[in-house]
C-alpha atoms as an extended CHARMM CRD file, in Angstrom:
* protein
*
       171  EXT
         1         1  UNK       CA            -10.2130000000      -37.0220000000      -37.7850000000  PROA      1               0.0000000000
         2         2  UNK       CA            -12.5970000000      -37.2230000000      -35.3840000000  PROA      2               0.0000000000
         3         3  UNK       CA            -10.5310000000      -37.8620000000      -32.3650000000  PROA      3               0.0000000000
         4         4  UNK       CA             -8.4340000000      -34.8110000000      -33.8390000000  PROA      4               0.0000000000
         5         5  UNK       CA            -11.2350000000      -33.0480000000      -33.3320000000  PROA      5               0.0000000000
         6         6  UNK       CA            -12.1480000000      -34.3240000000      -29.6000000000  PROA      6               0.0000000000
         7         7  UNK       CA             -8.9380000000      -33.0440000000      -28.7500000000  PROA      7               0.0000000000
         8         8  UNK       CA             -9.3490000000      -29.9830000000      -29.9360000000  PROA      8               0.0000000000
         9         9  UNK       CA            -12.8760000000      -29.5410000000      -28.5970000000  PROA      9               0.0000000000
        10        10  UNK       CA            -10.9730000000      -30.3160000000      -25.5550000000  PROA      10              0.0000000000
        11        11  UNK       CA             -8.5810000000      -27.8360000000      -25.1920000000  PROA      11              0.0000000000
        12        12  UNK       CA            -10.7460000000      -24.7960000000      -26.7170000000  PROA      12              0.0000000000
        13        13  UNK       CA            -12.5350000000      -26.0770000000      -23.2740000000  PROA      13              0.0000000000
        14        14  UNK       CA             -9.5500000000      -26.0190000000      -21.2260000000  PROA      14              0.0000000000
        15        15  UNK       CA             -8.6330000000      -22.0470000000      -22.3040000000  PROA      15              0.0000000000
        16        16  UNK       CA            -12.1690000000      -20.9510000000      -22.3090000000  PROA      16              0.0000000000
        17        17  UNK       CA            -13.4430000000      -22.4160000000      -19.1060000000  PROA      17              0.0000000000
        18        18  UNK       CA            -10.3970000000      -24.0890000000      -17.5410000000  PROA      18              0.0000000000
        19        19  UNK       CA             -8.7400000000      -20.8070000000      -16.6620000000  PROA      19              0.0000000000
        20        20  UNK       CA             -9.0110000000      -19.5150000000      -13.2660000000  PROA      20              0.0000000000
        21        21  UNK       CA             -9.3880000000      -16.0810000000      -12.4680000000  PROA      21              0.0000000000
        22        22  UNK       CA             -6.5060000000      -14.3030000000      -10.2920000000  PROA      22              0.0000000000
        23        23  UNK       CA             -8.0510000000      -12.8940000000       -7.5540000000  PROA      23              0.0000000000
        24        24  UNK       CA             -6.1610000000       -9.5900000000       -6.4620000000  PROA      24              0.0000000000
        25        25  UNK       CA             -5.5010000000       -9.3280000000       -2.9010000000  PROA      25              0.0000000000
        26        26  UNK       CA             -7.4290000000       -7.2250000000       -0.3190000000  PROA      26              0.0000000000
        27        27  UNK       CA             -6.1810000000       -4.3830000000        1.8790000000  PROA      27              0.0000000000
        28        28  UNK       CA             -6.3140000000       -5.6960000000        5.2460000000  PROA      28              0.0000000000
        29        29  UNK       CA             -5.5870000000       -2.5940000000        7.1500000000  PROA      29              0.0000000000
        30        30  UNK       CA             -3.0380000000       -1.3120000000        9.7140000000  PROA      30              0.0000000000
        31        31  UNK       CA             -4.8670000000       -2.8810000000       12.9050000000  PROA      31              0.0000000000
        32        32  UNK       CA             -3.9630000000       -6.8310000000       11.3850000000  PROA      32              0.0000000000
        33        33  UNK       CA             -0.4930000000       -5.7680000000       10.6850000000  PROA      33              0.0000000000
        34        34  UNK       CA             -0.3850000000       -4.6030000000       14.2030000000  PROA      34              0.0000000000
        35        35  UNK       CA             -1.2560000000       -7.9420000000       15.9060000000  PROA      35              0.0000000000
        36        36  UNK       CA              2.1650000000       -9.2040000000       15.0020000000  PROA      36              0.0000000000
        37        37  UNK       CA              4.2580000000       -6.0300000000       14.4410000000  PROA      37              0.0000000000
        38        38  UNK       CA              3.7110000000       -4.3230000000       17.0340000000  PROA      38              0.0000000000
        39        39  UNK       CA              6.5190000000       -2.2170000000       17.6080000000  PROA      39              0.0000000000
        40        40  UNK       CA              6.3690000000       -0.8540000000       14.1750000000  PROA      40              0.0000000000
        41        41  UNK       CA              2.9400000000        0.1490000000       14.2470000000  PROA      41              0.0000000000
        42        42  UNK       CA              3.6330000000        1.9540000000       17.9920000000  PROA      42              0.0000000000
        43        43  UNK       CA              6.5460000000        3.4650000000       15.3950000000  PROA      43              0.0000000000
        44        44  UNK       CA              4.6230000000        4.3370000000       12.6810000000  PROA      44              0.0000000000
        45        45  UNK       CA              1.8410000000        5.6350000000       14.7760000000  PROA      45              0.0000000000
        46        46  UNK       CA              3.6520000000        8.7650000000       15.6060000000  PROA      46              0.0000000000
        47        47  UNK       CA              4.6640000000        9.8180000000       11.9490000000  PROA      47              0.0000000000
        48        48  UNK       CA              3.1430000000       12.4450000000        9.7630000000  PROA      48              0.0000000000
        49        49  UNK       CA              1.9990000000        9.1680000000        7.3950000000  PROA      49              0.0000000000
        50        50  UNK       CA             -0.1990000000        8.3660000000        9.9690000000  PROA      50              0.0000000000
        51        51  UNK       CA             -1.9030000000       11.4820000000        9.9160000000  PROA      51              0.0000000000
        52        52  UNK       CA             -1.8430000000       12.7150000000        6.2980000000  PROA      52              0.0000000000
        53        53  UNK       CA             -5.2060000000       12.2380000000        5.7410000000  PROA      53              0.0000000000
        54        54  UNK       CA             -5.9330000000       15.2160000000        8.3750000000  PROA      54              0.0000000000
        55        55  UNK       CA             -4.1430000000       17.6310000000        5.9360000000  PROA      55              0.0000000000
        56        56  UNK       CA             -7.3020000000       17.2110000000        3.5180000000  PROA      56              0.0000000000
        57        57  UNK       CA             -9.8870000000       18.4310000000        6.0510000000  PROA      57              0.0000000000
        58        58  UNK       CA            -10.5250000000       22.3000000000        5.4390000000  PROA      58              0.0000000000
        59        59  UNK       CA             -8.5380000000       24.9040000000        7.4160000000  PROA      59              0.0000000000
        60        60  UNK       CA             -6.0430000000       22.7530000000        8.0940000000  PROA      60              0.0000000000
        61        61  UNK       CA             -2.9070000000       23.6200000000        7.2950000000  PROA      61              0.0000000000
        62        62  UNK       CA             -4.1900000000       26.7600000000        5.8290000000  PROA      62              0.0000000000
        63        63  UNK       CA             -0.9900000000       28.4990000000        5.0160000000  PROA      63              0.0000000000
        64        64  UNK       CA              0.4110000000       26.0480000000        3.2860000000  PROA      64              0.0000000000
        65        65  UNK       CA             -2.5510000000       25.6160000000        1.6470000000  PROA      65              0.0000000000
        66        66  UNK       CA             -2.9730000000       28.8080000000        0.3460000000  PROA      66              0.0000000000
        67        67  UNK       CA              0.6920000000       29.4350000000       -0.7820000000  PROA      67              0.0000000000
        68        68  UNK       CA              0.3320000000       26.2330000000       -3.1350000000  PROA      68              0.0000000000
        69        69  UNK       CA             -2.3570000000       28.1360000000       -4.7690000000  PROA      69              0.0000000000
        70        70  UNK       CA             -5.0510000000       25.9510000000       -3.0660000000  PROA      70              0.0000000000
        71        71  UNK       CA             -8.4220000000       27.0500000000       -1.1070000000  PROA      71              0.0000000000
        72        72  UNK       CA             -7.5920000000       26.2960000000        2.2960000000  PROA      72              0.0000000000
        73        73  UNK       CA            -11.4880000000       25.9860000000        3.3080000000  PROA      73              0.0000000000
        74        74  UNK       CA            -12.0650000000       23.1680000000        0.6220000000  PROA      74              0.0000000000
        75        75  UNK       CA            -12.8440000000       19.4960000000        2.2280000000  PROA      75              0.0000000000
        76        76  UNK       CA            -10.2810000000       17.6900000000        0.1380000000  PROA      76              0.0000000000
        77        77  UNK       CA            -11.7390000000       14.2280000000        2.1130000000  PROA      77              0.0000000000
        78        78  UNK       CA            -13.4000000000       13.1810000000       -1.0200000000  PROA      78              0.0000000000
        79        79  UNK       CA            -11.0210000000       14.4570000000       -4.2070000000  PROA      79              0.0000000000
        80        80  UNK       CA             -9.7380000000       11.9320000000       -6.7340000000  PROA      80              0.0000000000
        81        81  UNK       CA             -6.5600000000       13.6630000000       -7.1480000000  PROA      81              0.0000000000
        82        82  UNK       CA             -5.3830000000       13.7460000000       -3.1530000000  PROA      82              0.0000000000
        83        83  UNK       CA             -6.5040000000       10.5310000000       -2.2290000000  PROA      83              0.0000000000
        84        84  UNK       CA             -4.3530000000        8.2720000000       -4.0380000000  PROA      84              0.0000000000
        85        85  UNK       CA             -1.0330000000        9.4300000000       -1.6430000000  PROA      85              0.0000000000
        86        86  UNK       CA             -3.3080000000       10.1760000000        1.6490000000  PROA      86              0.0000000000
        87        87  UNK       CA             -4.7470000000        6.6830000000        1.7470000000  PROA      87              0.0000000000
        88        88  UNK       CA             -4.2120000000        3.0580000000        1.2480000000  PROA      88              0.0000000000
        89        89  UNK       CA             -6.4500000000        2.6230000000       -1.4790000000  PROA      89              0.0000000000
        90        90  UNK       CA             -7.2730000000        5.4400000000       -3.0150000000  PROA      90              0.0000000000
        91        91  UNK       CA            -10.7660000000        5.7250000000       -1.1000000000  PROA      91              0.0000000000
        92        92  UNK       CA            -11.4550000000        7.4420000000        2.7080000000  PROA      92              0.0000000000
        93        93  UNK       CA            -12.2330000000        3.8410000000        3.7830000000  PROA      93              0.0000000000
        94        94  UNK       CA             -8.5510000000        3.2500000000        4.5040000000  PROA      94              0.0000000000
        95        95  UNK       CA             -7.4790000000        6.6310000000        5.4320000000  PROA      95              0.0000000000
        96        96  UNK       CA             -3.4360000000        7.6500000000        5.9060000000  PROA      96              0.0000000000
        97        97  UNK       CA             -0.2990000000        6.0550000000        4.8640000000  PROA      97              0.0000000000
        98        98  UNK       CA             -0.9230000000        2.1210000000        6.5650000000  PROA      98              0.0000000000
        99        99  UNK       CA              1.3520000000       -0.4780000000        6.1210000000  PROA      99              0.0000000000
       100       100  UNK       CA             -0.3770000000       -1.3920000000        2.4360000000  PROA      100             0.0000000000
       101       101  UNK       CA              0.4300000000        1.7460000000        1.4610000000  PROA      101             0.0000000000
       102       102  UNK       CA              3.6680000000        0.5250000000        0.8440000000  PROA      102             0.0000000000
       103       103  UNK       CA              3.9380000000       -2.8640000000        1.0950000000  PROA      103             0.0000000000
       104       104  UNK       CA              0.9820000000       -3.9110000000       -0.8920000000  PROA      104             0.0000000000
       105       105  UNK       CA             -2.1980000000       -5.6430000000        0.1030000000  PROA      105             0.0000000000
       106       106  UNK       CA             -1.8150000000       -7.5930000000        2.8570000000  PROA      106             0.0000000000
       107       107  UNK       CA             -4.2850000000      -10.5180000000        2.6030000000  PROA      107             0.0000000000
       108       108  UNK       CA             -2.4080000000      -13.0540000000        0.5130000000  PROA      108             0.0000000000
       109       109  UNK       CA              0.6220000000      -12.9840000000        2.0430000000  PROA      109             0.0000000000
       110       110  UNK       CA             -0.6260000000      -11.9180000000        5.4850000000  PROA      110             0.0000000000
       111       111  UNK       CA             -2.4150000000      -15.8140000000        5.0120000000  PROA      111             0.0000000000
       112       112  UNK       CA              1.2010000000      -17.3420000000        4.6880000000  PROA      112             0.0000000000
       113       113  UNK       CA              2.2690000000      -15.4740000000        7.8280000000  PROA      113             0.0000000000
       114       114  UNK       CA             -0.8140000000      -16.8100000000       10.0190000000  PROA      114             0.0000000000
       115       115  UNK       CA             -0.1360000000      -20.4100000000        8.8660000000  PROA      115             0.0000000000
       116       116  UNK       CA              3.4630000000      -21.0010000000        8.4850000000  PROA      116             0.0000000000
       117       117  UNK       CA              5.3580000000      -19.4970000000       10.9290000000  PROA      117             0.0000000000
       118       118  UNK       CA              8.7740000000      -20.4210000000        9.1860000000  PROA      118             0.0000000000
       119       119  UNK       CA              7.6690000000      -18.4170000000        6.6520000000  PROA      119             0.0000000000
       120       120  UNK       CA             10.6070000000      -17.2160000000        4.0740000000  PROA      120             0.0000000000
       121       121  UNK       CA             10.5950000000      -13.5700000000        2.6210000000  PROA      121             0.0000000000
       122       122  UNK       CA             10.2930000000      -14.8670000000       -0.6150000000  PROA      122             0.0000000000
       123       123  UNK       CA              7.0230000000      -16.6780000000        0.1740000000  PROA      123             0.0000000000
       124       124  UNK       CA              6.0080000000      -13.1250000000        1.0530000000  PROA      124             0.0000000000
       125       125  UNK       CA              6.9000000000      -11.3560000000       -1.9220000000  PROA      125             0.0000000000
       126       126  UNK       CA              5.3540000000      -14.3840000000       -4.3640000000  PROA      126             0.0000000000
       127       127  UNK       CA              2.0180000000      -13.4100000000       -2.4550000000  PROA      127             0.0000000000
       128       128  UNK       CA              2.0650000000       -9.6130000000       -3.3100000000  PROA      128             0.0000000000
       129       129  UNK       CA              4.5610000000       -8.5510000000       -0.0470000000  PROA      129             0.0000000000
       130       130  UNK       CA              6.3630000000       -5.3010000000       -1.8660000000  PROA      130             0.0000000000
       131       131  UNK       CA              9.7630000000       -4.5620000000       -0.1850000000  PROA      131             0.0000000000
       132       132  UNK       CA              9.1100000000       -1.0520000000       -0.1050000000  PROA      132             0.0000000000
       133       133  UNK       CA             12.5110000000        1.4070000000       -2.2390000000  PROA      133             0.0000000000
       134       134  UNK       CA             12.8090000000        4.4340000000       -3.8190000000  PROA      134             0.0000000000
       135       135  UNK       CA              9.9860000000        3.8000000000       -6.6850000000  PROA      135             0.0000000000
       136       136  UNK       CA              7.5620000000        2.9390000000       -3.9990000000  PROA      136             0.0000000000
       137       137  UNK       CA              7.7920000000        6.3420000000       -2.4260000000  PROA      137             0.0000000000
       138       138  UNK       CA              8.5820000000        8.6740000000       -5.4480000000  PROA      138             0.0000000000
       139       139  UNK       CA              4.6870000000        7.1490000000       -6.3300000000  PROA      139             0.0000000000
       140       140  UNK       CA              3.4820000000       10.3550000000       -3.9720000000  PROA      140             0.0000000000
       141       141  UNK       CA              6.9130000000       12.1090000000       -3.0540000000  PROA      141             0.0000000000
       142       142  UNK       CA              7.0190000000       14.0210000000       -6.7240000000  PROA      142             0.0000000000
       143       143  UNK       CA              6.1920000000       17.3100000000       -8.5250000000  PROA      143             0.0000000000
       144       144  UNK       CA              2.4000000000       16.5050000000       -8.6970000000  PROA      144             0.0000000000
       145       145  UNK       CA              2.2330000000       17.1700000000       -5.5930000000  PROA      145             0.0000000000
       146       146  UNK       CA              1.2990000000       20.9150000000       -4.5990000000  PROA      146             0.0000000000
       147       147  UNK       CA              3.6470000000       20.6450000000       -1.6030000000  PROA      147             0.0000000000
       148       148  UNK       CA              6.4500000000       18.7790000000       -3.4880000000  PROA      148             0.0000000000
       149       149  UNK       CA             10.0210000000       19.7750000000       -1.7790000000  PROA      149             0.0000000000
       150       150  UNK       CA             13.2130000000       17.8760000000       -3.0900000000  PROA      150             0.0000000000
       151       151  UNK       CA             13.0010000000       14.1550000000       -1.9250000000  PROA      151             0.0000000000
       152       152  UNK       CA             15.9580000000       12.6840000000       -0.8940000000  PROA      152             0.0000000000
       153       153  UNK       CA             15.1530000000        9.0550000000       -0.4760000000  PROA      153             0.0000000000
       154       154  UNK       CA             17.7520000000        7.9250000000        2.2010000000  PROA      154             0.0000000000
       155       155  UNK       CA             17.2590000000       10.7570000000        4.4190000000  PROA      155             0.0000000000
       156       156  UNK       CA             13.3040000000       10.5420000000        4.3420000000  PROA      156             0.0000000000
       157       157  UNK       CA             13.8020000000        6.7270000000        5.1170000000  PROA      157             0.0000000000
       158       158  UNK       CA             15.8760000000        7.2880000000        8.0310000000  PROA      158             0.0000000000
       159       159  UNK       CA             13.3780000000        9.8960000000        9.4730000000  PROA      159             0.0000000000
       160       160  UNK       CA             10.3600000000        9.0710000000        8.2940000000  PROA      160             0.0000000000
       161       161  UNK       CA              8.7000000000        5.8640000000        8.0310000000  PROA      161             0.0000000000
       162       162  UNK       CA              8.5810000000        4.0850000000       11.0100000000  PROA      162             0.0000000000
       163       163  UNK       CA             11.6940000000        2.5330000000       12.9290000000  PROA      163             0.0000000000
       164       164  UNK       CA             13.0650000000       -0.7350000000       10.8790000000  PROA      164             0.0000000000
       165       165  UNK       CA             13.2820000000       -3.1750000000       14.0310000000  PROA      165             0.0000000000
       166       166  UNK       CA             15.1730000000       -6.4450000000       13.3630000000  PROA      166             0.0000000000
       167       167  UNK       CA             12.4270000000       -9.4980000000       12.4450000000  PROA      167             0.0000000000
       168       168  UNK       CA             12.0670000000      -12.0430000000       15.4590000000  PROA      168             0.0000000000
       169       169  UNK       CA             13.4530000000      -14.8680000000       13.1720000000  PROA      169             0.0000000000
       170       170  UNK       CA             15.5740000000      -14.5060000000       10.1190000000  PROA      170             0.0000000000
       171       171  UNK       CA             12.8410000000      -14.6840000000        7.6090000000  PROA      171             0.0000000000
């Protein structure tokens, strides 16, 4: 009985203390994607994603502003319900749509990158890579939006993203 019961003591010690806490990844930012992807940030760079966090600064885009039934002279920089799809992470820290945006915090599989360069895709995506598709995009491309116009996924990843260039090694 009383070995039963060291055993037991045992594993209620195990699951209440044994357990170790998953530690979400970190957004990294656009500038340490860069270092090795450099032609897709150059890319990237020149899209409106890059600058979408302009469009919440008052007066700009005015127009557009005002026929969506919004006050164009409002500093949208700092409201809950815009910064979600103009940033990374929700905050101004990590202004515009970076890399993360879309393919997820960078600094767990970003680690696998830096150390193993023989890295396989699936490595990646065990570490929190997301291979961006439609889902990923509809997150912000949908009728919330006060500037929603129909989405059509295929055509908006040809033109709008940043140019796809073939990987250096086949990952």
């Amino acid at each position: 009985m009383v070995k039963y019961g060291m055993i037991l003591m045992g594993v209620f010690f195990v699951v209440m203390f044994g357990v170790v806490p998953v530690h979400a990844a970190d957004y990294v930012g656009s500038k340490k994607c860069k270092m090795c992807h450099m032609k897709q940030f150059k890319s990237w760079e020149t899209t409106k994603m890059a600058k979408v966090f302009e469009l919440l600064e008052p007066g700009v885009r005015a127009e557009a502003k005002t026929a969506a039934g919004l006050d164009p002279n409002k500093d949208y920089t700092g409201d809950a319900t815009c910064l979600p799809c103009h940033t990374v992470d929700g905050t101004a820290e990590m202004p515009n749509v970076q890399c993360e945006a879309c393919h997820g915090p960078g600094s767990e599989y970003m680690k696998v990158m830096m150390t193993n360069r023989d890295y396989k895709r699936d490595e990646l995506i065990a570490k929190g890579l997301i291979v961006p598709d439609e889902a990923t995009c509809r997150k912000c491309h949908n009728e919330k939006s006060p500037f929603y116009k129909e989405f059509n996924y295929e055509q908006r990843k040809a033109d709008g993203t940043h140019e796809h260039f073939p990987l250096k090694k086949a990952h």
